[in-house]
N, C-alpha and C positions, 0 to 999 in steps of 0.2 A: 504493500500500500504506500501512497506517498505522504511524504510529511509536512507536519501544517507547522510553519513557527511563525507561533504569535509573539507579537511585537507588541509591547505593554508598557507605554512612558508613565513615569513615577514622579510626581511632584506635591512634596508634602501631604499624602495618603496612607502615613502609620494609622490611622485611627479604619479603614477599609482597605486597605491591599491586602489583609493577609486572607479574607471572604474572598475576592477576588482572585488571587493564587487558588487556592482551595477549588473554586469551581471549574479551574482547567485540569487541576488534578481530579478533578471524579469525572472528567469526562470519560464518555463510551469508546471512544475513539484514540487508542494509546498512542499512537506513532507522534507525535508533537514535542517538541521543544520549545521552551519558552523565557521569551526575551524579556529582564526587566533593565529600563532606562531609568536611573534614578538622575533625575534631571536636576543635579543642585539643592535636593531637597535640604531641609536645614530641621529637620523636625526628624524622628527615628525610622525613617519610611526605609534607609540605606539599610541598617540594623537588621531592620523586619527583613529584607529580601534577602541580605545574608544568610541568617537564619532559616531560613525558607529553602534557598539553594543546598545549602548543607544537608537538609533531607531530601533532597528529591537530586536528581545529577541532568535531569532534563531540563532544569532549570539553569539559568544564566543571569548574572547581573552586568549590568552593564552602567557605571559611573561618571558621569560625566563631569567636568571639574566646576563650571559653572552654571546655573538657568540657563537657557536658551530655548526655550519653548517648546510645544510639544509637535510643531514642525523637524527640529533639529535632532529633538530625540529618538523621534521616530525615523528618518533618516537611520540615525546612529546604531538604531536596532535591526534594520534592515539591511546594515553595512555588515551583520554577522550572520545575518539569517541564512541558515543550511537547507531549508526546506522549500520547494519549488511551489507550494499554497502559503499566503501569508494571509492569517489571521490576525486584524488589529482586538484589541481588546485595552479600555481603560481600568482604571487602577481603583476605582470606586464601584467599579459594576460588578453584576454577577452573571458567569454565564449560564443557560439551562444545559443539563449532563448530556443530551445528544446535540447540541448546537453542534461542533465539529463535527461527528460523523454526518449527519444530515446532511449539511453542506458541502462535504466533500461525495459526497455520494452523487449531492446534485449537478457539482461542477465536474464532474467526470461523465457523466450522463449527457450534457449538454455543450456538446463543442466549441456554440458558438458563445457562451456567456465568459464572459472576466473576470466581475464576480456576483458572489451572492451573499445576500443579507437576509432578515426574518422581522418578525414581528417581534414588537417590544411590549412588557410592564414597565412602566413609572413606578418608584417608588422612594420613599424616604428614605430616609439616612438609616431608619431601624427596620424598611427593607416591607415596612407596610405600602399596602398599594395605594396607587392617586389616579392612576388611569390606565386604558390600555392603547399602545398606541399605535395605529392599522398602517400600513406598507401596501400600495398597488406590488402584484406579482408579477401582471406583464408586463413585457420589455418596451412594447411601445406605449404603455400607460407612464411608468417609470420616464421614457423619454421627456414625454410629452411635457411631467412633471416639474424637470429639474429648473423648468425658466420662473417658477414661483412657491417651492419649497422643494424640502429634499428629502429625495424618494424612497432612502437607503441611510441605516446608520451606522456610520461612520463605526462606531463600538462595537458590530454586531456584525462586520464584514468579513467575506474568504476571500481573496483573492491569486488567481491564477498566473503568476507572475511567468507562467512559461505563454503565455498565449500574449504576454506585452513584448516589446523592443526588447533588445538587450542591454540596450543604455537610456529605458525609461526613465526618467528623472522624476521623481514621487513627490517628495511637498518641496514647497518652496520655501527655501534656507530665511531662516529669521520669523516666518508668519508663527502666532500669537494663537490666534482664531480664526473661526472661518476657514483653517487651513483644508480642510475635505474638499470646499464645496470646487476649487479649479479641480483638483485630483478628478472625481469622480466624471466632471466634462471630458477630461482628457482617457481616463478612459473609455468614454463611447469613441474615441475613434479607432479604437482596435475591436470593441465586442459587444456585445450588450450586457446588460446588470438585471439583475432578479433579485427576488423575496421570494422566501420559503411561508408556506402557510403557516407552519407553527413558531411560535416567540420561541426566541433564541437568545434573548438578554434578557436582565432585569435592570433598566435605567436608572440610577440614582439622584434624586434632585436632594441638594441641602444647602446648607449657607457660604460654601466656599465656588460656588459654580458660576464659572466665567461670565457663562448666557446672563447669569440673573445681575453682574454686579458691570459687564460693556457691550450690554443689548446695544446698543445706536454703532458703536465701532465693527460689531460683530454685521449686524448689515450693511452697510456701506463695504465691508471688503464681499460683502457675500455680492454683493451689488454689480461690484469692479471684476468681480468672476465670471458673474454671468455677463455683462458685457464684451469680457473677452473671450468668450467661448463664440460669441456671434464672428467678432469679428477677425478671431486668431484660428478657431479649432474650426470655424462651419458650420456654428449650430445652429435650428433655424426655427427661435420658438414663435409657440403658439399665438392663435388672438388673444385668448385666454391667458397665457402666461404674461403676456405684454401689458394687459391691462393689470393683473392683479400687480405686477410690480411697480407699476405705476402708481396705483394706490397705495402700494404699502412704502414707496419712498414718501407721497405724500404725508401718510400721517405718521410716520418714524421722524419726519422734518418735525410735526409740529408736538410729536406730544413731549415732555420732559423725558428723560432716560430712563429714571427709574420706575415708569410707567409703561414701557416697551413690551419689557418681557411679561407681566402680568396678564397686558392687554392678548398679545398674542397667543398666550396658553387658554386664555377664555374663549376668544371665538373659534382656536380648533381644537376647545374641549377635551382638553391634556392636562390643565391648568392644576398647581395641587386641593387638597381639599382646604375650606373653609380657617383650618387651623394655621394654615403655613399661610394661604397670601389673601385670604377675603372675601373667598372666590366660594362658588358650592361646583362649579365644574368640573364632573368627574364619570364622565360618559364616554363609553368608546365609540371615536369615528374615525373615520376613512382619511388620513392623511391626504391633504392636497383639495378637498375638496373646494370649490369656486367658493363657495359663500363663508368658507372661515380659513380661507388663508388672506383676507384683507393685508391683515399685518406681520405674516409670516416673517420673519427673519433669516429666514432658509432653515430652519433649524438653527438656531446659533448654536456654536460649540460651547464645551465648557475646557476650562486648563487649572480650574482653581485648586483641584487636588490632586487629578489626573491627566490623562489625554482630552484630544479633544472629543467630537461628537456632540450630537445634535440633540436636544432635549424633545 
């Protein structure tokens, strides 16, 4: 069978990396190796993953001497990765026990795809739910998708790195956040992207998450990505994609920052429950839909504890 190495940038996530190791180790799916980028942590996150590696030999750390984002780290994990599937995974999430075999079963089945992701749970920091969050599975639905939210997360992806270039260039050195949203344009132009029916993550929202603390920063580069997928890669979105981004640069201009990410999780109904931001929004829908991605953000990532990806 071939091997998945997951790539797993670490940034002050002692308090969940070690749930997160944990559920690549109960995966169904043994052949993996996996990568932790301790990205300048300053808190015990270096410690924990030591100790981590010390019992398992499939595990690796990987230290980096200062922060540099979770652009650079993930680079820097994929500068060792052995294995010809690259599974990203953050450092606050949890995976579900067949997330890897699934997806390797499916990217081996399906020639033309590059990669594949799944449905997600939201959930708190103590791993309670807030919502659940829907993925289109076909590829031209996904396409269609990417000019007004994003279709695939980021945390929850496989990637088939023998079916890119040989000298793919993956995120761009120095990006912060937002750093998926060029990645994934770039690659539809080698293949298509899918979701699997079943959740494959359990997304973590809490108080250190990028999304909730540079919503307005986080779309504006997501913004500069889609426009350069138009006119660098050939991407040729929709009526529908063109208007909802239009709209949601409109009121990302006008509302305050700390009112972005709120507003966003309300109208596509992801938003956490009543306790965490005010909201009682906690209904599962369809990712991307027209009438509640007004203010979508693309997904903003997060890097406050972990990698990035998309809330």
């Amino acid at each position: 069978m071939k091997r998945v190495s997951v790539v797993m940038p670490v940034y002050n996530a002692a308090e969940f990396v070690e749930e997160a190791v944990a559920s690549i180790r109960d995966q169904s799916y043994p052949w993996w190796e996996l990568l932790c980028v301790d990205d300048g942590s300053t808190d015990r996150s270096a410690d924990v993953l030591e100790s981590l590696a010390a019992q398992d030999r499939r595990i690796r750390v990987i230290r980096s001497p200062a922060h540099g984002g979770v652009a650079s780290a993930c680079n820097a994990g994929l500068l060792q990765a052995r294995g010809e599937l690259i599974a990203r995974m953050d450092a606050d999430d949890v995976a579900t026990p067949e997330r890897l075999e699934r997806q390797v079963l499916y990217l081996l089945g399906h020639p033309s795809a590059v990669a594949v992701g799944g449905q997600v749970v939201m959930v708190d920091r103590f791993r309670h739910v807030i919502s659940h969050k829907r993925f289109p599975t076909e590829s031209e639905a996904i396409r269609k998708m990417m000019f007004s939210c994003m279709p695939l997360q980021q945390g929850a992806m496989l990637v088939h790195r023998g079916r890119l270039p040989r000298d793919f260039a993956w995120y761009r050195p120095g990006a912060t956040t937002a750093e998926e949203v060029e990645l994934l344009f770039r690659f539809l132009e080698h293949g298509e992207l899918a979701n699997l029916e079943e959740t494959v993550l359990e997304y973590r929202l809490h108080g250190n998450n990028i999304s909730l603390r540079q919503a307005k920063k986080t779309f504006f580069l997501t913004l500069r990505a889609r426009l350069k997928a138009v006119f660098a890669y050939g991407y040729w979105p929709t009526l529908t994609g063109l208007l909802v981004t239009c709209c949601q640069t409109v009121v990302v201009l006008l509302l305050p920052g700390r009112w972005v990410y709120p507003v966003f999780a309300l109208l596509r109904g992801i938003g956490p429950r009543r306790r965490h931001w005010g909201f009682g929004a906690t209904s599962s829908v369809l990712s991307g839909h027209p009438a509640l991605v007004v203010v979508s953000a693309a997904a903003p990532p997060r890097h406050g504890s972990s990698g990035g990806g998309q809330p």
